[in-house]
N, C-alpha and C positions, 0 to 999 in steps of 0.2 A: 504494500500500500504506500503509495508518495502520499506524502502530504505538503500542498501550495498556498503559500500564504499568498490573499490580496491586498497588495499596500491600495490599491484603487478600487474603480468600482470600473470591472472588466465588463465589456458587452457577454448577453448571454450566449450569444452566438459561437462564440469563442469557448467559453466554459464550458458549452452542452459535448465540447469531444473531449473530456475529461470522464472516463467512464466510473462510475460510482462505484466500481467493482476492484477498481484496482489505484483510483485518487479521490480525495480528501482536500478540499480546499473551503478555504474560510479566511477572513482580516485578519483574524485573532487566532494563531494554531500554533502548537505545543512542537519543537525542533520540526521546522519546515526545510524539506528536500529543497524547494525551489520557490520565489518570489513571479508574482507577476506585475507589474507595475507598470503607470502613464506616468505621471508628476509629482508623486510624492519625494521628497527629499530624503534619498538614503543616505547625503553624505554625512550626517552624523551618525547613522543606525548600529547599534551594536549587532555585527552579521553573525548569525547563531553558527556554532559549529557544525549543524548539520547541513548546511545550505551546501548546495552544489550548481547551482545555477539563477539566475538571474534575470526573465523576459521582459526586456521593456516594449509595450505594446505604442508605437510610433519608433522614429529614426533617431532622435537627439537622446544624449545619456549622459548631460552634465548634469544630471541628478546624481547620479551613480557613481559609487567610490572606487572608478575604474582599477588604478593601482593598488589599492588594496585588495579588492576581488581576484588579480590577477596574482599575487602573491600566496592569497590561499586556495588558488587551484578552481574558481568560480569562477563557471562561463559566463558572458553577458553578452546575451543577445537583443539584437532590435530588430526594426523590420522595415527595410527599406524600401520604397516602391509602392509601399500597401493602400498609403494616401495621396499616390502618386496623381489620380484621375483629380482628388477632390482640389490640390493645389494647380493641375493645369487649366480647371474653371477657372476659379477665380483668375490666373494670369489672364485668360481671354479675357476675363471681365475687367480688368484693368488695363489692357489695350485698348479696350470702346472705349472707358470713363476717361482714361487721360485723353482722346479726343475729344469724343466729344462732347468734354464741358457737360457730361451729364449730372455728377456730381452736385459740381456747382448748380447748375438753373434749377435742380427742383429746392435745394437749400434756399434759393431767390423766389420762386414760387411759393413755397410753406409764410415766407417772408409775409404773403399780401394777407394770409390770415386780416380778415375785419375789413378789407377791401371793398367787400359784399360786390354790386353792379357792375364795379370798375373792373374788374379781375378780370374780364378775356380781352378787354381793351389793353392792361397793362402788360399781358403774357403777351401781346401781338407785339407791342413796342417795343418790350424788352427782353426778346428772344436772341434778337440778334448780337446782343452782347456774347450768347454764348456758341457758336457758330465752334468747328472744330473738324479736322480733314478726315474722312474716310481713313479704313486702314490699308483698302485692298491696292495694291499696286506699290505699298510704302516698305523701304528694305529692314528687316527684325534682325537684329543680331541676339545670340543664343550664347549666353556664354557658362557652359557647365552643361555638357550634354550625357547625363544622368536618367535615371528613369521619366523623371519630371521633365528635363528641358527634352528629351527626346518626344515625349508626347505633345508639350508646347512647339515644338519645331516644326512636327507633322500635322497637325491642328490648325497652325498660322500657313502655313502653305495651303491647308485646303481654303482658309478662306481669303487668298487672293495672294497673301503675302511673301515678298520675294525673300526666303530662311537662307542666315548664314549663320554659322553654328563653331566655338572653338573650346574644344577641352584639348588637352595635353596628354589627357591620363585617359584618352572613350578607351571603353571595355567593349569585348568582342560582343557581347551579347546585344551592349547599347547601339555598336556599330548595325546591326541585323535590324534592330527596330526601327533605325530613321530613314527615314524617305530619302532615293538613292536623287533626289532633286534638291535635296538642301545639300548648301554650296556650304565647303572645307575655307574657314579662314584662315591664310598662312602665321596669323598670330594675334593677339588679343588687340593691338594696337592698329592694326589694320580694319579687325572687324568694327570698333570702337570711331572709326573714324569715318568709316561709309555707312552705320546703320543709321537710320530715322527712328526706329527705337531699342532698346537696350533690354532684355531680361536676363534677370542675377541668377543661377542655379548652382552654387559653386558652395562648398561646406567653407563655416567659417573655422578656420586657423592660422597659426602666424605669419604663414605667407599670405594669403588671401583679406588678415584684415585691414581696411581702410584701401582693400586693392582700388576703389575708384576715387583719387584724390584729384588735387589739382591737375597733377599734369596728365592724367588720364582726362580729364575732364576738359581740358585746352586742345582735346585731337575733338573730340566731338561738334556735331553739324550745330550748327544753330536751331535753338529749336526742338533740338531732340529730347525725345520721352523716355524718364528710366522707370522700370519697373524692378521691385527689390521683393521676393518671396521668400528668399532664401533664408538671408541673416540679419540682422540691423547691420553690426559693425562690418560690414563690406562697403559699405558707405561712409566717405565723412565729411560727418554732418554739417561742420565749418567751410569748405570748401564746396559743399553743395549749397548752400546758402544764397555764397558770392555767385557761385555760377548762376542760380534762379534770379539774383538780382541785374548780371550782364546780361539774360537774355538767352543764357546757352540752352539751360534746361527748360522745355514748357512745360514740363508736368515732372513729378515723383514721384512714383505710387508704390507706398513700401505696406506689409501686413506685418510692422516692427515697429512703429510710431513711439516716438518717446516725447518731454514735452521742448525740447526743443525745436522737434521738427514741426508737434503742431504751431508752435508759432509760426511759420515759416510761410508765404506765402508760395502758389503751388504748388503745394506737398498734399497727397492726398493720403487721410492716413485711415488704415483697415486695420479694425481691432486681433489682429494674430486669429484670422478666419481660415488658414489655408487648410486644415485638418477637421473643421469643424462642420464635418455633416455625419450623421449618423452611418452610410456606407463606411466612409474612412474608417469610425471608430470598430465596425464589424470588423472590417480585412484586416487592421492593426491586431485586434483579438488573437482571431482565427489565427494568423502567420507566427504569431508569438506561441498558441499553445500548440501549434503545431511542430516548431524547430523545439520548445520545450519538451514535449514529450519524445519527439524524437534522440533526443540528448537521452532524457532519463532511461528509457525499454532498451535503447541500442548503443548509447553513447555518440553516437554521431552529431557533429556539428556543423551549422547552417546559418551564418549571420552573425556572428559573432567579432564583435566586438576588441575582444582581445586574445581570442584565441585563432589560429587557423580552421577554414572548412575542412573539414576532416569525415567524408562520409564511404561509409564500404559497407556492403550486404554482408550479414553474419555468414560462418562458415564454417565456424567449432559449436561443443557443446558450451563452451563457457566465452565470454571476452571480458580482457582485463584491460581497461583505460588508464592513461598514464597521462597526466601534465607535468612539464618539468621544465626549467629555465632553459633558454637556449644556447648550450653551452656545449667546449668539446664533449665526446668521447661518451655521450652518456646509451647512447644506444649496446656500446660497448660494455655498458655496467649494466643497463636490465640485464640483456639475453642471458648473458650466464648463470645470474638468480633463477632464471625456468630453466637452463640448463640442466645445474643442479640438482634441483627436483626434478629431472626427466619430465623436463614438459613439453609437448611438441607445438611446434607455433604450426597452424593451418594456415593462416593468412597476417598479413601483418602492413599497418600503413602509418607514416610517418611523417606530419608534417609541421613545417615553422611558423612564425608570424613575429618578424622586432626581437622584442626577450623570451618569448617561450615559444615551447613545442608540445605538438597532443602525438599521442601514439593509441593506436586500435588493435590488441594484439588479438586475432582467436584462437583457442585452443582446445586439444582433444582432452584436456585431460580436467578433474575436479580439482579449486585451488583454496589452497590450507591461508589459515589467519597467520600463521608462519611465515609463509610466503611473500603474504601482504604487506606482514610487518617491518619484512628485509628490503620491501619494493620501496616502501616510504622512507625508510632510513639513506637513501641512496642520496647523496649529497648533491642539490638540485631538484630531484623530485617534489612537488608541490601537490599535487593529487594521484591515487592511486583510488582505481573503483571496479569491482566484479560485477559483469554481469551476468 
């Protein structure tokens, strides 16, 4: 029997493949195998000794006390892609609003409230204030072509828009999914300098924050619309400011608003909606207890965080998992401990990630608390688990 604690309140959808016959899940549970979590704040949490893994149901995990977890041999998983549909709406919906001044005119509309007779006399006359250009035929630049920007790219090309797209790092997978008509930028600065509008899809870290400052901001059209789903700090804020006020930028439309930006003219600010519809919060569920159970029955891993994907179809009567720092010689120091006790490896996969390693060993044979205890003792080792 696992038993899952919920730091949150997980969709049922998710839960219901949690079979009552073989998991236990509750907020409040006595040494929990594994967490499920959205935004509760683990990084103060005393992590009980029996935890062995970690699901965070969305993509961000600065809640989570990565390095620690990763020291005692705790997977952390997220799940990326899963709200991938609900943030490429909204982007659409913020390429229309930053044209066309929709935003604004109904905020000027609510305005006539007590108008009474006057009001479609006044929406005639003062419509025209908010006038704002079509999208279709105008060039999108994509920058972070990820699950998200890949369905934004192919989205904005069906409805009219000429897609140039730049990551560094695309993945073969994200390569297969975008439309073989969205054009390769030979670099960020290039695509930055011919788009009419900008979308951010790019994770925030030390290289990428404040990536759009002044001098990124001095290549771009006059004119041009950014769009920020991503992160806040990919943007800064000071330097977009100035830009809004020379004229460079005619819209901002970030789901990161802080209160600087509301002050800011042009900045259209979205209360952190990219995630926020009930689909999302199903698939985030679903994908978490699904790479979680799969961790717990099999050991394998799927989205992890600080561990390598590490998946292999069983193939002995038993499998003994292994996390261990990523250090020489230590493949050299299990095998001999099954050696030892005449243990035969059926199958066996091995793989890194930065500082640690997961190993999938299976075997023919039954394995002693003996065994186990010699496997943990192995200087390096950080997790050992039979299944």
């Amino acid at each position: 029997m696992f038993k899952i604690q919920t730091l949150n309140k997980i969709s049922s959808h998710g839960l219901s493949l949690l079979p009552h016959d073989n998991y236990e899940y509750a907020s409040e549970i006595v040494n929990p195998d594994a967490a499920l979590v959205r935004s509760f704040n683990m990084l103060d949490m005393d992590l009980p000794l029996s935890m062995k893994a970690i699901a965070r149901a969305g993509a961000g995990v600065n809640n989570i006390p990565i390095a620690k977890c990763s020291e005692r041999g705790i997977v952390v998983f997220n799940t990326p892609g899963a709200n991938a549909n609900a943030v490429k709406e909204l982007v659409l919906m913020g390429l229309i609003i930053a044209s066309r001044r929709a935003y604004q005119g109904i905020a000027w509309a609510k305005s006539l409230i007590g108008k009474g007779d006057a009001v479609p006399k006044l929406i005639e006359d003062g419509k025209s204030n908010f006038d704002g250009p079509e999208i279709k035929g105008k060039k999108l630049g994509v920058v972070g072509l990820g699950a998200i920007g890949v369905m934004v790219a192919n989205d904005a090309e069906a409805l009219g828009m000429e897609v140039s797209g730049y990551d560094p790092f695309l993945s073969v997978d994200s390569a297969w999914g975008l439309s073989r008509t969205v054009k390769k930028a030979l670099s960020l600065d290039s695509l930055i300098a011919e788009s009419d509008y900008i979308t951010l899809h790019t994770p925030l870290n030390d290289k990428t924050k404040g990536m759009i400052n002044k001098d990124k901001l001095a290549l771009m059209k006059k004119g041009v619309r950014i769009l920020n789903f991503a992160r806040g700090g990919l943007v800064n804020n000071k330097d977009l400011e100035e830009a809004i006020k020379q004229g460079v930028i005619a819209a901002y439309v970030t789901d990161f608003p802080d209160e600087e930006l509301l002050k800011m003219d042009n900045v259209i600010p979205i209360p952190h909606l990219g995630a926020s519809t009930p689909e999302s919060e199903e698939n985030c569920a679903v994908m978490a207890v699904e790479q979680l159970k799969d961790f717990l029955e099999y050991g394998n891993i799927k989205n992890s965080v600080n561990f390598p994907e590490c998946i292999m179809p069983p193939s002995g009567q038993k499998r003994i998992i292994i996390a261990n720092k990523n250090i020489p010689n230590m493949i050299g120091q299990i095998t001999p401990v099954l050696a030892e006790k005449k243990i035969n490896i059926a199958e066996m996969l091995n793989k890194s990630k930065g500082d640690y390693a997961y190993n999938i060993i299976d075997i023919d044979n039954n394995v002693s608390d003996e065994l186990v205890g010699k496997l943990r003792k192995i200087e390096g080792v950080v997790m050992v688990r039979v299944i």
